[in-house]
C-alpha positions as CSV (number, residue, x, y, z in Angstrom):
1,X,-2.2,11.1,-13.9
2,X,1.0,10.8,-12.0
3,X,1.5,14.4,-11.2
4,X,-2.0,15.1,-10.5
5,X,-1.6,12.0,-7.5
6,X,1.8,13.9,-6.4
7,X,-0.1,16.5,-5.6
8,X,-2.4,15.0,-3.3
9,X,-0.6,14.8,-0.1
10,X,-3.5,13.8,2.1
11,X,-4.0,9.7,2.4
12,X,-7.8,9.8,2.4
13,X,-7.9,12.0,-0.8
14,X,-5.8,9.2,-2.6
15,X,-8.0,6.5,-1.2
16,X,-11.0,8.5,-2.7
17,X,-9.8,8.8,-5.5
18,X,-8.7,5.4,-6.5
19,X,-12.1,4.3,-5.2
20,X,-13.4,6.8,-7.6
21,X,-11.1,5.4,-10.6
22,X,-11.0,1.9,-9.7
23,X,-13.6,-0.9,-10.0
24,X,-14.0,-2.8,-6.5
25,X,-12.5,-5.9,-8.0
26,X,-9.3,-3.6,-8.9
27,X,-9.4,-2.4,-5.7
28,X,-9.2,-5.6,-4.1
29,X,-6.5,-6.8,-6.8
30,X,-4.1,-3.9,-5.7
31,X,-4.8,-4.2,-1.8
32,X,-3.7,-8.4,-2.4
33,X,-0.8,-7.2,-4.0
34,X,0.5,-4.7,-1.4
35,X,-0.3,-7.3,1.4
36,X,1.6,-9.3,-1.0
37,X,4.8,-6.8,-1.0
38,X,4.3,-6.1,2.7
39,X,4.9,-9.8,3.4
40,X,7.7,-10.2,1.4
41,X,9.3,-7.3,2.5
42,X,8.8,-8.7,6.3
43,X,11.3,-11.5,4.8
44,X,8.4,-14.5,4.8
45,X,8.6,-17.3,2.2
46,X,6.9,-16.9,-1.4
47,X,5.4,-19.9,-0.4
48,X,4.1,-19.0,2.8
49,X,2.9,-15.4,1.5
50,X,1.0,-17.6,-1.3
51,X,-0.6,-20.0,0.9
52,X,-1.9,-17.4,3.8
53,X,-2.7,-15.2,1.2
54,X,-4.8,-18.0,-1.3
55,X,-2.9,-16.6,-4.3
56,X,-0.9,-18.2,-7.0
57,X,3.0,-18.5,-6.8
58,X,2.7,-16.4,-10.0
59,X,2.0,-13.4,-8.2
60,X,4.2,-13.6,-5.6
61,X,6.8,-14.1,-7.8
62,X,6.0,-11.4,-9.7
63,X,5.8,-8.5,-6.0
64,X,9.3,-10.5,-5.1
65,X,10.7,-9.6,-8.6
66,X,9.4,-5.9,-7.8
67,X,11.2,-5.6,-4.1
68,X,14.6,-7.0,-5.7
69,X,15.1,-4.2,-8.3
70,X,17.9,-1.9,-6.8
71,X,15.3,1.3,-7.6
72,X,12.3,0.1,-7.0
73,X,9.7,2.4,-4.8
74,X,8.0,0.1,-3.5
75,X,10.4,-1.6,-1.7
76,X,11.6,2.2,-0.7
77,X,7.4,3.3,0.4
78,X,7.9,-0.5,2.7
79,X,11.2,0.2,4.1
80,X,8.9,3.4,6.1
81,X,7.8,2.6,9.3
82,X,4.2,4.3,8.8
83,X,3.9,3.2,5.3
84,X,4.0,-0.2,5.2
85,X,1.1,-0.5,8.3
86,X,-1.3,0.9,5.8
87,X,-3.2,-0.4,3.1
């Protein structure tokens, strides 16, 4: 699965096809958790990012864990100018 999403190097391809493979509630669940990362990555509060978000601590705590990793792409695909606008 990986590799065949490496290969699609057009953004509206890879929304179509995780609307495709997704259910709408995972869809929502992985947009709150980029919004999530996105937030954090701006430098705001766990806290904060819980409360404006309505979303437990728990997963907060679990995007801050991501961005603190030393290798983590995530906090490399934020650290983008256009990549971290989109959703």
């Amino acid at each position: 699965m990986s590799r065949a999403l490496a290969r699609l190097n057009d953004a509206g391809k890879v929304e179509r096809l995780l609307l495709e493979l997704l259910t709408p509630a995972e869809c929502r669940d992985l947009a709150s958790r980029w919004d999530i990362l996105k937030l954090l990555k701006q430098g705001r509060s766990q806290r904060s990012v819980a409360n404006e978000l309505k979303v437990s601590l728990c997963k907060v705590t679990r995007g801050a864990r991501i961005l603190k990793r030393g290798d983590s792409v995530v906090d490399t695909l934020l650290g983008s100018d256009n990549t971290s606008e989109q959703s």
